[in-house]
N, C-alpha and C positions, 0 to 999 in steps of 0.2 A: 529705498534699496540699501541692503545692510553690505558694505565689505568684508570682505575678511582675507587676513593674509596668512595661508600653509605658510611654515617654517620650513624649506625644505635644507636638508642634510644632508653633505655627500662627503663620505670618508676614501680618503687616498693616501699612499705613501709620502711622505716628505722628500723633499729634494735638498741641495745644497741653497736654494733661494728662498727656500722658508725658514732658514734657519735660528736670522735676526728675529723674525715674527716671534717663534717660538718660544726664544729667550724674554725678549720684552715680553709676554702673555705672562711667561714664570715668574720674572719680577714684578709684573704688575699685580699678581691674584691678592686679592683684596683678603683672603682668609688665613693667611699665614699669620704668625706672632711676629710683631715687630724687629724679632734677632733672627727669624726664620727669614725676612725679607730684606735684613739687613746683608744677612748672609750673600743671598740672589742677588742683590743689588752688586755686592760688590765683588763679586765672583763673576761676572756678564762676560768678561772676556772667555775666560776660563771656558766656562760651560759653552757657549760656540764656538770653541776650537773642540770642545770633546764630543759635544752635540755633531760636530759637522765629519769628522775625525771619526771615531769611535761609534757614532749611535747610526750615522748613516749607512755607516761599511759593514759591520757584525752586528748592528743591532737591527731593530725594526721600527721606527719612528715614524707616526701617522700622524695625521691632521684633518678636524672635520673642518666646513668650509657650511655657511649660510649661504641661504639661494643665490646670494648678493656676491658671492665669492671671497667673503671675509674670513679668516681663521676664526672660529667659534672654539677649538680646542685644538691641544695635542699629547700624545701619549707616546713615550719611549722603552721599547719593550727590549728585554731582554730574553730571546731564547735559552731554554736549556743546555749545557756544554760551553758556549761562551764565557770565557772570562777574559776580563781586562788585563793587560800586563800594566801593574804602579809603572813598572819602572820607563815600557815604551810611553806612557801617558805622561811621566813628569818630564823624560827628554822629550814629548814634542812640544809641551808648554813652554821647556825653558830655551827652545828653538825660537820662541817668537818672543820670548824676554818675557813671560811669565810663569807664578807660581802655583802650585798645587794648592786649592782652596782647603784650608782647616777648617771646618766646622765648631763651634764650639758648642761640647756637649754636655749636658748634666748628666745624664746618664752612662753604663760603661755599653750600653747595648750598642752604639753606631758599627762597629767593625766587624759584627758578630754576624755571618751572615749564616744563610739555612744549610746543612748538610747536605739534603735530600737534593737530589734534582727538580725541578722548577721552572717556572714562566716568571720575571723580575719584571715588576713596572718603577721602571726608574726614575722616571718624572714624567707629571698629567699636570695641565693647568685648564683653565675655563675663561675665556675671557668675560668680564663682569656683564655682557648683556645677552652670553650664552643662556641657552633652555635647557632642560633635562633632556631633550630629544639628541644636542650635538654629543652629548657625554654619553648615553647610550650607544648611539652609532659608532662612537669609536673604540669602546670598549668593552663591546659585546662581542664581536667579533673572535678578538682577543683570548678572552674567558669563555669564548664555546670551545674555541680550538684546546685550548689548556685543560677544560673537562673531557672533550673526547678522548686527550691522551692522557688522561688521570694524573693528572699534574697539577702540586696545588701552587699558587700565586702569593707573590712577597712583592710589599711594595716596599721601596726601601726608604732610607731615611727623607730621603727628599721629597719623594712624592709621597709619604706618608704626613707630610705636613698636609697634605689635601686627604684628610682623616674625612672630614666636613662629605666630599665629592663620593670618595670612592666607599664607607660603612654602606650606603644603599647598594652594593653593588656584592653584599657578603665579606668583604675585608672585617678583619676584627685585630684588634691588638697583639702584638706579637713581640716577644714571649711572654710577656707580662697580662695582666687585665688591665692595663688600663697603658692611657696615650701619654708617652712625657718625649721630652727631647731626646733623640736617640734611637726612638726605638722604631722599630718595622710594623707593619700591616699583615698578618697571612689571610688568605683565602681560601678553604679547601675546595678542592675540587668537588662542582655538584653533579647531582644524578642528572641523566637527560633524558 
């Protein structure tokens, strides 16, 4: 008698108790460049006060979960009209005695974001024994809703370090042709 084990996949909103998950999956993703993960490493504070702060309250931040009820991924989306205020983001960091993470970039593209209005993926990780199945389930979703309102997709500097994850998914380099530190993913919107 042969087993066999379904993967199953179930995608749900984030809550404020996923949030360390979250963070530890981002610095753990094994595809980043070593200054790309240096980066995450040492920003961990940071990013769960703005993850829990900012991604949970105005953004939309998901999580799939294996049948087992593990985080297999998570993706932090950015609706259209949303924008972050720098300034309420650096006073709430320095409320808890930290500072605004600098990036350091080769490129001059980090700051540059898209005119157009848009669907932002702000950061997506995979934990290393995720499938293709949890990464589709949580970002399909996503990208139907952003094609049905013909809205095309930017990932931005962060989660465009997961270039690797999201080209199958139609992202392609943005503005540039090709991937360097700095730069963005776009996605245009597809037909349905």
């Amino acid at each position: 008698m042969t087993l066999t084990h379904a993967r199953r996949v179930s995608v749900r909103r984030a809550t404020l108790q996923d949030v360390n998950a979250i963070v530890r999956m981002l610095s753990d993703d094994r595809r980043m460049t070593p200054q790309q993960a240096a980066f995450i490493a040492k920003s961990q504070p940071q990013l769960r006060l703005t993850i829990a702060h900012f991604g949970l309250e105005a953004g939309h931040v998901w999580v799939a979960e294996s049948g087992l009820g593990a985080l297999a991924a998570a993706a932090v989306w950015i609706p259209p009209g949303i924008v972050f205020d720098k300034h309420e983001q650096k006073a709430l960091l320095g409320l808890h005695g930290l500072e605004p993470p600098t990036p350091s970039r080769s490129s001059g593209q980090g700051d540059r974001a898209p005119r157009e209005d848009h669907v932002r993926l702000a950061a997506v990780g995979a934990a290393p024994t995720a499938d293709d199945a949890a990464l589709e389930a949580l970002l399909s979703p996503a990208l139907r809703w952003a094609d049905a309102e013909r809205l095309p997709t930017y990932a931005t500097t962060l989660a465009s370090a997961q270039s690797e994850l999201l080209l199958p998914f139609g992202f392609s380099p943005w503005p540039s042709g090709s991937i360097a530190a700095g730069s963005w993913l776009r996605r245009p919107p597809q037909p349905l």
